[in-house]
BAROVEX-146752 format. One record per residue (C-alpha): residue number from 1; residue in three letters; x, y, z. Coordinates in steps of 0.2 Angstrom, whole numbers. Layout:
+-----+--------+-------+-------+-------+
: num : residu :     X :     Y :     Z :
+-----+--------+-------+-------+-------+
: NUM :    ala :     X :     Y :     Z :
...
+-----+--------+-------+-------+-------+
***
This chain:
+-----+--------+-------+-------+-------+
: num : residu :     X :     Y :     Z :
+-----+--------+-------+-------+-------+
:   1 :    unk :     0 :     0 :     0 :
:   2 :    unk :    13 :    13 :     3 :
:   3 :    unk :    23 :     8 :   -13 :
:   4 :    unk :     7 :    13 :   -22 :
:   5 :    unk :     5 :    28 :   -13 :
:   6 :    unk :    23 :    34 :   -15 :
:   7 :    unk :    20 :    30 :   -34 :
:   8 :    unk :     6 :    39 :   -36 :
:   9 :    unk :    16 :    55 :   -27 :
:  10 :    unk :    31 :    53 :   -40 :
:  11 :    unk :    18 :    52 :   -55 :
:  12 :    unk :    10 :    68 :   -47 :
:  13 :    unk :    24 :    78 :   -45 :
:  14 :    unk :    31 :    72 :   -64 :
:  15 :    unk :    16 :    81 :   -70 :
:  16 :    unk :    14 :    96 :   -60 :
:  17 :    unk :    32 :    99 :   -66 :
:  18 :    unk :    27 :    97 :   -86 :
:  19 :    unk :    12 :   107 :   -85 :
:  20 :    unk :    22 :   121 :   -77 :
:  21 :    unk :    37 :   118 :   -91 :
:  22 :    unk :    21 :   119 :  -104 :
:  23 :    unk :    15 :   134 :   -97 :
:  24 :    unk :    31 :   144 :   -96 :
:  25 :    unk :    35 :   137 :  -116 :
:  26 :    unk :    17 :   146 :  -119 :
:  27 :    unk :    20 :   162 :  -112 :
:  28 :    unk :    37 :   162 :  -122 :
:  29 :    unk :    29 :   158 :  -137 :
:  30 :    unk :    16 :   172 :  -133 :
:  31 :    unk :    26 :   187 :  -130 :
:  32 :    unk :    38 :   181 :  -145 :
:  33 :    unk :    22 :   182 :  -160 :
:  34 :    unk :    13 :   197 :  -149 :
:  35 :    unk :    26 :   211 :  -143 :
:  36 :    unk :    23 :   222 :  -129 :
:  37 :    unk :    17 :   237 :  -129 :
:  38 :    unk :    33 :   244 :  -123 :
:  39 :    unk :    42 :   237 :  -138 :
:  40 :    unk :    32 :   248 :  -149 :
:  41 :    unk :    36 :   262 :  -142 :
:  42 :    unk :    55 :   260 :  -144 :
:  43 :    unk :    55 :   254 :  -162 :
:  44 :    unk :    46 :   266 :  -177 :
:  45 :    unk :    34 :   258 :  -187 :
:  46 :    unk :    31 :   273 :  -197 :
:  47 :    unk :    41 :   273 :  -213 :
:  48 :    unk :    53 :   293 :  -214 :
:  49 :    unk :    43 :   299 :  -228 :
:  50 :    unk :    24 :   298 :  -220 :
:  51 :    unk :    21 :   313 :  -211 :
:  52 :    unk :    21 :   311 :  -191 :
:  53 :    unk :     5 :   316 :  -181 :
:  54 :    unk :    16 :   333 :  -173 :
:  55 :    unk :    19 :   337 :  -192 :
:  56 :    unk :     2 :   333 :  -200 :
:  57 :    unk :    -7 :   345 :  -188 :
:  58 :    unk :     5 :   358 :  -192 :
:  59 :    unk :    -3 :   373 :  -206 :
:  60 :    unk :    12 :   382 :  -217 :
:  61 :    unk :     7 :   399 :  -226 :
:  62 :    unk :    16 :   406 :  -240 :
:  63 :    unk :    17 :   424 :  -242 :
:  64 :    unk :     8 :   433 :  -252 :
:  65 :    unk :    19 :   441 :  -268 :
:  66 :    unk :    24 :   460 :  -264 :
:  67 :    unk :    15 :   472 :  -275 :
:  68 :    unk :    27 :   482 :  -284 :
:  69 :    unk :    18 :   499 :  -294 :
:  70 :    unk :    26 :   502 :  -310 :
:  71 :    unk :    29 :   521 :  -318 :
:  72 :    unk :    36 :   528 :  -333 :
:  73 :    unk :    38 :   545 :  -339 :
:  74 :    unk :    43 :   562 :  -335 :
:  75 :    unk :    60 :   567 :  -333 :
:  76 :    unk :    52 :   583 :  -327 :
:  77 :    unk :    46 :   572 :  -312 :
:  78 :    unk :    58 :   562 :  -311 :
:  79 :    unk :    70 :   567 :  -297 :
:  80 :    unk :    53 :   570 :  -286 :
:  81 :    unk :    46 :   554 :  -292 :
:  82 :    unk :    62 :   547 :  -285 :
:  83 :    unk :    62 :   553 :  -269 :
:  84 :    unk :    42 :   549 :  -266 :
:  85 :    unk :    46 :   532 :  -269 :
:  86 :    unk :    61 :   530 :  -259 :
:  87 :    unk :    52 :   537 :  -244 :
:  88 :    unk :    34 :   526 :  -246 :
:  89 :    unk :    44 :   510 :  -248 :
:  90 :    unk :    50 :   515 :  -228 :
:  91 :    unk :    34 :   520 :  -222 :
:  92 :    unk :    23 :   507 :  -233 :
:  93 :    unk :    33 :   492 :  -239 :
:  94 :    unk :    27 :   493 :  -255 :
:  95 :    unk :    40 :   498 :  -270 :
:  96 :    unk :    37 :   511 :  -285 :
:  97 :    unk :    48 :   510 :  -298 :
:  98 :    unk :    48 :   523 :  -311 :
:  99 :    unk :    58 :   524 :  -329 :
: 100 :    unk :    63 :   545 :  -333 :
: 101 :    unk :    61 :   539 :  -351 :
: 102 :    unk :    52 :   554 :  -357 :
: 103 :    unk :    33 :   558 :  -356 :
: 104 :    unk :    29 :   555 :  -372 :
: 105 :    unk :    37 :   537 :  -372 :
: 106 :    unk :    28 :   536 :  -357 :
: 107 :    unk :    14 :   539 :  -361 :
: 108 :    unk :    14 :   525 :  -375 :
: 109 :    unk :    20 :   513 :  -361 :
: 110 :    unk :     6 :   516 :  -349 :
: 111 :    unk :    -8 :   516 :  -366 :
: 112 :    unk :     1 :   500 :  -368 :
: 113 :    unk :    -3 :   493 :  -352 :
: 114 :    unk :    16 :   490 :  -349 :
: 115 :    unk :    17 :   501 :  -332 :
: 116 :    unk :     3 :   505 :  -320 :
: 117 :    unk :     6 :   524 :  -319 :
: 118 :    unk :    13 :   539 :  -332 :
: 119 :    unk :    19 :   552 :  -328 :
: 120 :    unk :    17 :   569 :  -338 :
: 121 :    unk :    21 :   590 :  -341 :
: 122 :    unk :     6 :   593 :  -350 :
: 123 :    unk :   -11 :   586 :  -347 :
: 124 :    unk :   -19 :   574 :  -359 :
: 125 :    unk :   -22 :   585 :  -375 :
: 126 :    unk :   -41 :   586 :  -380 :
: 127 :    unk :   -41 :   576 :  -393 :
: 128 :    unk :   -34 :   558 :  -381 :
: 129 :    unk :   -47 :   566 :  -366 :
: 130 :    unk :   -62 :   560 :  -377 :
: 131 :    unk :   -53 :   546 :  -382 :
: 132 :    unk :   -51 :   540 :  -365 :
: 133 :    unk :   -65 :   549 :  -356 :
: 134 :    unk :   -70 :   540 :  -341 :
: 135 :    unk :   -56 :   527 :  -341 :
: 136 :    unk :   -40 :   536 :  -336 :
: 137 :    unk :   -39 :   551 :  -323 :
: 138 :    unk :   -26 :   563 :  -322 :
: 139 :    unk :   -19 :   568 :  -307 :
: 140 :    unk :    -6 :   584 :  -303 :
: 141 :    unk :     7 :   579 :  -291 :
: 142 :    unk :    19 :   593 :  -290 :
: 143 :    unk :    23 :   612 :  -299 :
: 144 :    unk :    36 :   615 :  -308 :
: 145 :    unk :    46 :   626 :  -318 :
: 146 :    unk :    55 :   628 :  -333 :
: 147 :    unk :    71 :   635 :  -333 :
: 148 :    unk :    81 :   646 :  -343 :
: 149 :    unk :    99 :   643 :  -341 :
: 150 :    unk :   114 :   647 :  -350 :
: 151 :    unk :   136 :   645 :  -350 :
: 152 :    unk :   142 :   660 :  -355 :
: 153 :    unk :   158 :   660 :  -348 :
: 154 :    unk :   160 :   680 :  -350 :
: 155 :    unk :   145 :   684 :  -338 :
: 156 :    unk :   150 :   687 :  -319 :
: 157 :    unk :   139 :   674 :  -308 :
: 158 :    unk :   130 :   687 :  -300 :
: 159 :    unk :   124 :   698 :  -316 :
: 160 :    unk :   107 :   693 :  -318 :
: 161 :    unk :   102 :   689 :  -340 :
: 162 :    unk :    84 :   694 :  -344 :
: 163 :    unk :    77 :   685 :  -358 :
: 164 :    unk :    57 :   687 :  -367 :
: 165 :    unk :    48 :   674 :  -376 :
: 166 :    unk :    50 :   683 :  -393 :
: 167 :    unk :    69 :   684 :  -389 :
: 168 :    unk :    69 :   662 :  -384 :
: 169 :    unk :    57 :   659 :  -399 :
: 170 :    unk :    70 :   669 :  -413 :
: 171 :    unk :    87 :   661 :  -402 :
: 172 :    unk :    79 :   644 :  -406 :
: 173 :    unk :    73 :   646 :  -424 :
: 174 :    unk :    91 :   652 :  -427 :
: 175 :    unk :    87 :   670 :  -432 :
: 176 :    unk :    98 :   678 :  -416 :
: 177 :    unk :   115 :   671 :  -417 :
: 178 :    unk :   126 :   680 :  -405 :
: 179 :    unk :   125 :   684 :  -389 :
: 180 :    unk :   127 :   701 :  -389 :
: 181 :    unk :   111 :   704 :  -403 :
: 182 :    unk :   105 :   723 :  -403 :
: 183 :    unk :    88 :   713 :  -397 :
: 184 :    unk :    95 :   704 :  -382 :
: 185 :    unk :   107 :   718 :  -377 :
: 186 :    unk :    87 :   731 :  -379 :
: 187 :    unk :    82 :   720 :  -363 :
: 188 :    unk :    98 :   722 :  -354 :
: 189 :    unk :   109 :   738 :  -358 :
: 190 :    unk :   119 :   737 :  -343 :
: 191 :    unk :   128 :   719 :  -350 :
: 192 :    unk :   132 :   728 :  -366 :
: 193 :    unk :   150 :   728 :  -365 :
: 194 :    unk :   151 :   711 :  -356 :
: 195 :    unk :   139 :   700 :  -368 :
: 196 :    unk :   151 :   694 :  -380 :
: 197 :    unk :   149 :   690 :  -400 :
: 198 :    unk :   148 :   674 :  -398 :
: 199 :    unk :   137 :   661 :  -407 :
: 200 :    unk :   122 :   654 :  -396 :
: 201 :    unk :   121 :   636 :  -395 :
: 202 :    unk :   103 :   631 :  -394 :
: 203 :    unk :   101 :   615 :  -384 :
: 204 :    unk :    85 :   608 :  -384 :
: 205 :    unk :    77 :   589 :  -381 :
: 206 :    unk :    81 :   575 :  -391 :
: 207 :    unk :    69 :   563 :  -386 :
: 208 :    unk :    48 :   564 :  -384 :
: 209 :    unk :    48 :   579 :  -369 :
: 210 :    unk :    33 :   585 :  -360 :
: 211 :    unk :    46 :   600 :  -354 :
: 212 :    unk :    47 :   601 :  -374 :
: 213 :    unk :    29 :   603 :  -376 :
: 214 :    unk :    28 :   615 :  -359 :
: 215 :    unk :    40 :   625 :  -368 :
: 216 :    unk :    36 :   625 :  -387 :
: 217 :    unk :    18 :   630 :  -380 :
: 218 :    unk :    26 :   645 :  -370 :
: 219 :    unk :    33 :   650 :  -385 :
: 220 :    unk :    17 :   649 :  -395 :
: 221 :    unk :     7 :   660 :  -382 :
: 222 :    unk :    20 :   673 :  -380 :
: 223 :    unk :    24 :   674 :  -399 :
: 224 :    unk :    13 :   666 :  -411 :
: 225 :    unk :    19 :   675 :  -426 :
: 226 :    unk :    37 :   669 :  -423 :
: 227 :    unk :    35 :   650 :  -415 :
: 228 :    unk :    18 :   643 :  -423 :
: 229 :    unk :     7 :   629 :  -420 :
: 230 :    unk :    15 :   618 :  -432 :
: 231 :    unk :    31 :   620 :  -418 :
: 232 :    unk :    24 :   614 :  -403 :
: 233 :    unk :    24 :   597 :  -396 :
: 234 :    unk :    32 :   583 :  -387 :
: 235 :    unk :    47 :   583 :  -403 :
: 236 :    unk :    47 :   597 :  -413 :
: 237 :    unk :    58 :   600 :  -431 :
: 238 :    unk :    70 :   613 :  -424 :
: 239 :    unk :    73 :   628 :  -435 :
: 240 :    unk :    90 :   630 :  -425 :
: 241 :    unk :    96 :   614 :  -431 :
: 242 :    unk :    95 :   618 :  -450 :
: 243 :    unk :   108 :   632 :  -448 :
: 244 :    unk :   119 :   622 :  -438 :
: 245 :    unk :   118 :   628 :  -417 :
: 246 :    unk :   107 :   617 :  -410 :
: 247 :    unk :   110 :   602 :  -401 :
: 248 :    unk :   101 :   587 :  -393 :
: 249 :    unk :   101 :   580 :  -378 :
: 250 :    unk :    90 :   566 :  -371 :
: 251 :    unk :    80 :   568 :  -353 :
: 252 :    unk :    82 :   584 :  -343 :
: 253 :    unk :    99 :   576 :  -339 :
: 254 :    unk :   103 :   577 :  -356 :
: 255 :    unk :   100 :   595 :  -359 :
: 256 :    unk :   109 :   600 :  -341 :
: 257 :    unk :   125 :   591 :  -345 :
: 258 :    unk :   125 :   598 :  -363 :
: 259 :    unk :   124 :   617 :  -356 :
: 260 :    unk :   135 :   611 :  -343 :
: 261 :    unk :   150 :   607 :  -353 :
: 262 :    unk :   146 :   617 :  -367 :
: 263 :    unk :   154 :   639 :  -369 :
: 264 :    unk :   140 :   650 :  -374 :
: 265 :    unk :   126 :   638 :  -375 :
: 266 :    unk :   106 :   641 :  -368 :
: 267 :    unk :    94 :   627 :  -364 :
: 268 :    unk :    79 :   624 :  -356 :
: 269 :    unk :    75 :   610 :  -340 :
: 270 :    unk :    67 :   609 :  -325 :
: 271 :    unk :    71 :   621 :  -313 :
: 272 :    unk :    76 :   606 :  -300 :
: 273 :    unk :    88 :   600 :  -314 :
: 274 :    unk :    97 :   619 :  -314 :
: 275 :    unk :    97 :   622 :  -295 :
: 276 :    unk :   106 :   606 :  -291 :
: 277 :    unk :   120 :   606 :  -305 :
: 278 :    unk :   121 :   626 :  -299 :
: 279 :    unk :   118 :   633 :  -318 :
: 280 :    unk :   115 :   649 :  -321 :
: 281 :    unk :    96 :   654 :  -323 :
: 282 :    unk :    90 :   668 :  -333 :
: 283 :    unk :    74 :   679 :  -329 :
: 284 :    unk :    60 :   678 :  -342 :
: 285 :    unk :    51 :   696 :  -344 :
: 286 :    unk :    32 :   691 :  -339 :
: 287 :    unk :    15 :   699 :  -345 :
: 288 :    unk :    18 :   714 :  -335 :
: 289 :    unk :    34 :   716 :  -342 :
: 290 :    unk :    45 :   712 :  -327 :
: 291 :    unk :    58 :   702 :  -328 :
: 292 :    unk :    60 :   689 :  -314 :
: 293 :    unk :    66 :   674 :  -310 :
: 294 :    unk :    59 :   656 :  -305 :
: 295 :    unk :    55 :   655 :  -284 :
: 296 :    unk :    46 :   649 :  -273 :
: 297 :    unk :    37 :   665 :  -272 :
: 298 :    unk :    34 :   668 :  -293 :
: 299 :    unk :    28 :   651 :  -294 :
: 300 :    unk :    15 :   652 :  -282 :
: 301 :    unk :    10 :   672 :  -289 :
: 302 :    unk :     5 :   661 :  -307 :
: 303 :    unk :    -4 :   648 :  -295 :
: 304 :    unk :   -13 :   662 :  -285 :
: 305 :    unk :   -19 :   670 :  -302 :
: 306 :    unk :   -24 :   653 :  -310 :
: 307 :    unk :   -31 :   640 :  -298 :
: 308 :    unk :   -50 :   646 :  -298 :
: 309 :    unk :   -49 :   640 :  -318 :
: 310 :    unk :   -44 :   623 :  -314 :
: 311 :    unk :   -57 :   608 :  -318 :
: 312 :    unk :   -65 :   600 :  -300 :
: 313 :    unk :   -60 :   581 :  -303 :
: 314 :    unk :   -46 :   569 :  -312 :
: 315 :    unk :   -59 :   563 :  -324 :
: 316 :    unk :   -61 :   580 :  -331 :
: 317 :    unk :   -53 :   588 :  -346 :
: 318 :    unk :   -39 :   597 :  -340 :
: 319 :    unk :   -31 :   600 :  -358 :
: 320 :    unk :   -32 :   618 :  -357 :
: 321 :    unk :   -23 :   621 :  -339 :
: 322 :    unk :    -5 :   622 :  -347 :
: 323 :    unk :   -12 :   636 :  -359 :
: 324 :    unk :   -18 :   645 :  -344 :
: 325 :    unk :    -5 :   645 :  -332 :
: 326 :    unk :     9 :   650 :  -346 :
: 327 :    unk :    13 :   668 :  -344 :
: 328 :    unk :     0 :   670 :  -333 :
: 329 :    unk :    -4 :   687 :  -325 :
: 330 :    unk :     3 :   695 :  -311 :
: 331 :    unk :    16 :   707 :  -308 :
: 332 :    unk :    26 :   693 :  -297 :
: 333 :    unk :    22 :   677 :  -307 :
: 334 :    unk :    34 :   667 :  -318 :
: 335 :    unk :    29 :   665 :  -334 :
: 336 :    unk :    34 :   647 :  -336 :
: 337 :    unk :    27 :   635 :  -325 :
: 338 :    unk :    17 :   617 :  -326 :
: 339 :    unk :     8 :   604 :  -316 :
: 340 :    unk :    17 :   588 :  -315 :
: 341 :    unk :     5 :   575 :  -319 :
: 342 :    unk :     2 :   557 :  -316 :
: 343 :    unk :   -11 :   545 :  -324 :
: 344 :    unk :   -18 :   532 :  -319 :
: 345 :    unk :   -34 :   520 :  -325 :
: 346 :    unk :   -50 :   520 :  -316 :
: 347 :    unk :   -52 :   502 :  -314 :
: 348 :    unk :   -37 :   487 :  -313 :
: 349 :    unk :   -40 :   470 :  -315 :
: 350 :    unk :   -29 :   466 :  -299 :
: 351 :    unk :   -36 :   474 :  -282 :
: 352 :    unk :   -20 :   472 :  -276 :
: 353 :    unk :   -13 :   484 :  -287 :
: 354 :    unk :   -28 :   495 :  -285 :
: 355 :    unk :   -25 :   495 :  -266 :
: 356 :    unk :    -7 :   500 :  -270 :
: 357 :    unk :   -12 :   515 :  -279 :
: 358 :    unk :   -23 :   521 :  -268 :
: 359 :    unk :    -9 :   521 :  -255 :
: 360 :    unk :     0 :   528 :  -265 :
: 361 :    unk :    -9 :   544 :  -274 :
: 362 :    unk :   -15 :   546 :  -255 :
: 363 :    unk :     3 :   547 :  -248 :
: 364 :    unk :    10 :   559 :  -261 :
: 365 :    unk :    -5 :   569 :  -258 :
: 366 :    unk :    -2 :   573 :  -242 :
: 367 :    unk :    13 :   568 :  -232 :
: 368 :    unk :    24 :   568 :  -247 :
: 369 :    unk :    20 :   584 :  -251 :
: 370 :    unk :    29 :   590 :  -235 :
: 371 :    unk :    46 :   580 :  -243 :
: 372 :    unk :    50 :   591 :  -259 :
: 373 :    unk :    66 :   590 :  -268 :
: 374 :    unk :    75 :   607 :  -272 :
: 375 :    unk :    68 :   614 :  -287 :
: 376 :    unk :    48 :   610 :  -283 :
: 377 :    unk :    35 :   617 :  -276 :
: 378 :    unk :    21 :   609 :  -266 :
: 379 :    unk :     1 :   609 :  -274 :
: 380 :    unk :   -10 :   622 :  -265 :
: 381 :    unk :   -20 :   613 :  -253 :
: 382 :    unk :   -36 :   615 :  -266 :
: 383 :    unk :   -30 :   608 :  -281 :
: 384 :    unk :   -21 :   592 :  -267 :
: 385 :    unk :   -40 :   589 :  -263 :
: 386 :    unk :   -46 :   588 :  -284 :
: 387 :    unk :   -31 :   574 :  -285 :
: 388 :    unk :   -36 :   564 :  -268 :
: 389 :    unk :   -53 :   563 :  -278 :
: 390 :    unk :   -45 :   549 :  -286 :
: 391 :    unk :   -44 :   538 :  -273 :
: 392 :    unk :   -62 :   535 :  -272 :
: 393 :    unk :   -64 :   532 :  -288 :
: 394 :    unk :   -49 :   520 :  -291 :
: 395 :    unk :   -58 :   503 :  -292 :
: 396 :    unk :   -57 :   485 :  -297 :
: 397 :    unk :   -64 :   480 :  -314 :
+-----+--------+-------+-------+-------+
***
């Protein structure tokens, strides 16, 4: 009996011991075909290029593409034009790039669609207002003179040369041909004996001017029956230049570097152009027949004597402002004086661009009409407020 029990023990405890090696085998084989969490967690599953959950939440903006205004034009404007941009890039961010190619040439550009903005001398002539009439506004931006200068290296700095129209008109058709002509010395008797008989060299613009056109228009008012209608424009057939004595030279640069380097020569540029290369400037005899020069002050007299004629709104025609500020009355007023214009379309396809603008003409309309270089003179408050006009009507389309 004992044997048997003891037998029974032995069998027992053989198979307790298999079960438990069967269960430990089990639990091997289980955590080798199933891993652990933990196991996971320390080796990536995810292959490099699929995005992980931090980077799949994460948004990316690009920036939108800076708005850069386009301008061409008036080399009359130009140094002005310059300086406006420089300082509304600082205070905006957005950038105005402008081309001093001439107003006529840009003019073409900008009816061309290939710059946002012109700029001009003279308003758009009657003729392209209808043509345009409700699409493009004109907007004056700053005054300006014309100025007379001259190298005539016999002339002390501080004797002061008068010159009329009639006299300008017969120098650059090529009928006066020295400087010491009975008709230039009539004006100034007491530069007799200093004027010497020396051939004049007319210098005049090669390329399409707006300060031509100021000029030649000038000339036409003043002496009709010596520089006609057929003699006024952007470019013009120079009787000078048949008889030898004139000379081109392109953008008011041109013309002031010409004079510059040139003895006994005469031009016309924007009086910015002459004040900063320190050219002598001559006094033009005005409708009350006193001979002044181009300041602040006899620019502002012509304004004073012609603002209640201007038209009340950029879409108007302003064609026949030139004609009326040129030798205007007043016994102060400088006979040769022009808005600077810009021109813009009323509607642009991209708002962008149309938001731009609207910075833009409202900027120089104000606060850039506090930052004038040398040379210009700030609109009259009234005539600021027919330009800022624009602004509201500037739209998309």
């Amino acid at each position: 009996m004992k044997r048997h029990v003891g037998a029974i023990s032995k069998t027992t405890v053989i198979l307790v011991l298999s079960l438990v090696v069967v269960a430990i085998l089990g639990v091997l084989f289980y955590n080798f075909v199933n891993p652990s969490p933990q196991s996971t967690a320390t080796t990536p599953t995810t292959p490099l290029s699929t995005p992980t959950t931090t980077t799949s939440t994460t948004t990316t903006t690009t920036p939108r593409p800076q708005v850069i205004l386009s301008g061409a034009g008036a080399s009359f404007l130009a140094p002005q034009m310059f300086e406006w941009a420089r300082l509304f890039k600082d205070v905006s961010g957005i950038k105005v790039e402008y081309q001093s190619v001439g107003s006529g040439a840009g003019r073409d550009m900008f009816f061309n669609k290939v710059v946002h903005f012109a700029g001009s001398d003279p308003p758009l002539s009657k003729e392209l207002y209808n043509k345009y009439k409700g699409e493009v506004m004109q907007i004056p931006v700053v005054v300006g003179a014309v100025a007379i200068v001259y190298n005539i290296p016999d002339l002390p700095r501080e004797a002061t040369l008068c010159l009329s129209g009639e006299v300008l008109a017969l120098i650059y058709k090529g009928e006066i041909k020295y400087w010491n002509d009975d008709r230039i010395i009539a004006i100034n008797p007491e530069l007799k004996n200093v004027l010497p008989r020396e051939e004049i060299i007319a210098v005049h613009r090669s390329d399409s001017s707006g300060t031509t056109s100021v000029f030649t228009t000038y000339l036409n008012k003043v002496a009709p029956s010596m520089w006609s209608r057929e003699l006024v424009g952007f470019t013009v057939d120079w009787p000078v230049d048949r008889v030898g004595r004139g000379v081109g030279g392109k953008g008011n640069e041109g013309v002031t570097q010409v004079v510059k380097t040139t003895p006994y020569s005469i031009g016309y540029v924007e009086l910015s152009y002459a004040v900063t290369q320190n050219l002598p400037i001559a006094a033009i005899r005005n409708s009350e027949g006193v001979c002044v020069k181009p300041t602040v002050e006899t620019v502002q007299s012509t304004l004073v004597n012609t603002a209640r004629q201007l038209p009340q709104s950029p879409l108007d025609d302003w064609s026949d402002v030139l004609y009326t500020m040129l030798n205007a009355e007043g016994r102060n007023s400088y006979p040769i004086i022009s808005f600077s214009y810009i021109f813009v379309y009323r509607k642009y396809p991209d708002a962008q661009v149309v938001q731009a603008l609207k910075e833009f003409i409202k900027w120089i309309l104000t606060d850039g009409q506090k930052h004038m270089v040398p040379g210009y003179l700030p609109l009259p408050r009234e005539v600021a407020e027919i330009g800022l006009k624009a602004v509201e009507l500037l739209e998309v389309g």
